[in-house]
N, C-alpha and C positions, 0 to 999 in steps of 0.2 A: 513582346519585343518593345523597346525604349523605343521612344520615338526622338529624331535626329534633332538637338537645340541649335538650330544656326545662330541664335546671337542671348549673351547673356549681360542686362548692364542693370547697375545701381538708378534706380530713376526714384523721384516722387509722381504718384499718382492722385487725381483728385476725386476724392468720395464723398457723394453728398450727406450720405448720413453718419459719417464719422463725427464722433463725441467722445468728448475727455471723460476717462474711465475716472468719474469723482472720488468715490471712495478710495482709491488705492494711491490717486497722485496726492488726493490730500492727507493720507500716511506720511508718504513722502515728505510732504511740505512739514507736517507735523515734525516728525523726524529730522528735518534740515533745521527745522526752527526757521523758514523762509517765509510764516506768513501767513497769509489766507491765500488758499485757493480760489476763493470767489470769483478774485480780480482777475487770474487767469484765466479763468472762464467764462466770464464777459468780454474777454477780449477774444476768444477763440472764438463766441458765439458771434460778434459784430460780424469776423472774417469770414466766418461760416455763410452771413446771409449775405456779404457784400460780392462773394466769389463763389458764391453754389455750393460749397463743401471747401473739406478741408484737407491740406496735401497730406499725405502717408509716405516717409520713407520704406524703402522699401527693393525690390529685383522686380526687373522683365525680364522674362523667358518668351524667346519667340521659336515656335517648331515650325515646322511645314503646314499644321495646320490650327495652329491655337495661337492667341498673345497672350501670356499669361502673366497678374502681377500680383504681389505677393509681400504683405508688408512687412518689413522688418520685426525683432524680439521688442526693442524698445519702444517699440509705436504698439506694439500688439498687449504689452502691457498698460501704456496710458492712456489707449483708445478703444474706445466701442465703435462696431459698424460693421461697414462690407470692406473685409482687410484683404480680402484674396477676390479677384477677376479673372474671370478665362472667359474671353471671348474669341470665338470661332472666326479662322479668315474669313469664311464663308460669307457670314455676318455683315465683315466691312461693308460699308456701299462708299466711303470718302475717306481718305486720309489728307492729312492739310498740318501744314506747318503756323503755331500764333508765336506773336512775340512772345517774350518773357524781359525778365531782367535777369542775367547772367548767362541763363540758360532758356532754347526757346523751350515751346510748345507743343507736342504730336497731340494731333485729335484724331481720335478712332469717329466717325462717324457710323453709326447704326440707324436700321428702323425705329428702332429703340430706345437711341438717343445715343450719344456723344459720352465716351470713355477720352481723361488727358490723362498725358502726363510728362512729365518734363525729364530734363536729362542732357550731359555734354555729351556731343555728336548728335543732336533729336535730328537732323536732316539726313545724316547717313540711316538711321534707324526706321524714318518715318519711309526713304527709298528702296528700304530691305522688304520691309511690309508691301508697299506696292507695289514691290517686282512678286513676293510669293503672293498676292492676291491674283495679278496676269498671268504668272504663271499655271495656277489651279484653273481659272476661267479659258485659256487659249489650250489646255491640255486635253485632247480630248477624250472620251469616255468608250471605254472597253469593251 
């Protein structure tokens, strides 16, 4: 049985070991006639270590008991790394809203460390996750 998607939205999430897949963009570039790859690559790399990782577009899927994200075709093409998340409500132990610019912030808090990701509406979304986290915790067991 499918388990029930309560919210489905377009977000970027931030992964730290995300890298530009060199070989294939630099096709690209080759084929655009746009250049050297290089430049773009030390520019991702600064980003990389000034902000922990680098955003992936991409879908969140939130069920009743997973947040799941899931990078996009064209991010999964010019990026190496971890492109898909699923982390367990269970898991949360904080959820917290950061600024941004345009769009804020959700941070998943874990034992384990901190999953973000950004997105218009993050304070409807980041409230949806904290009511099914209360709700699993206040439900009691069988």
């Amino acid at each position: 049985m499918a388990e029930l998607i309560l919210k489905s939205k377009l977000v970027n999430f931030l992964v730290a070991d995300a890298e530009l897949n060199h070989s294939y963009v630099d096709d690209i570039y080759y084929a655009a006639e746009a250049g050297d790859v290089d430049a773009l690559s030390d520019v991702l790399e600064a980003f990389k270590e000034a902000y922990g990782g680098l955003w992936v577009g991409g879908k969140l899927v939130l069920s009743q008991t997973m947040v799941r994200l899931n990078a996009n075709v064209m991010n999964r093409l010019v990026q190496d790394g971890t492109l898909d998340i699923e982390l367990p409500l269970a898991l949360i132990r904080n959820v917290s809203i950061e600024g941004g610019f345009i769009t804020k912030i959700v941070r998943l808090d874990t034992d384990a460390g901190s999953v973000k990701f950004r997105c218009f509406g993050a304070k409807e979304v980041a409230s949806l996750i904290e009511q099914m986290i209360l709700s699993r915790v206040s439900t009691p067991a069988l």
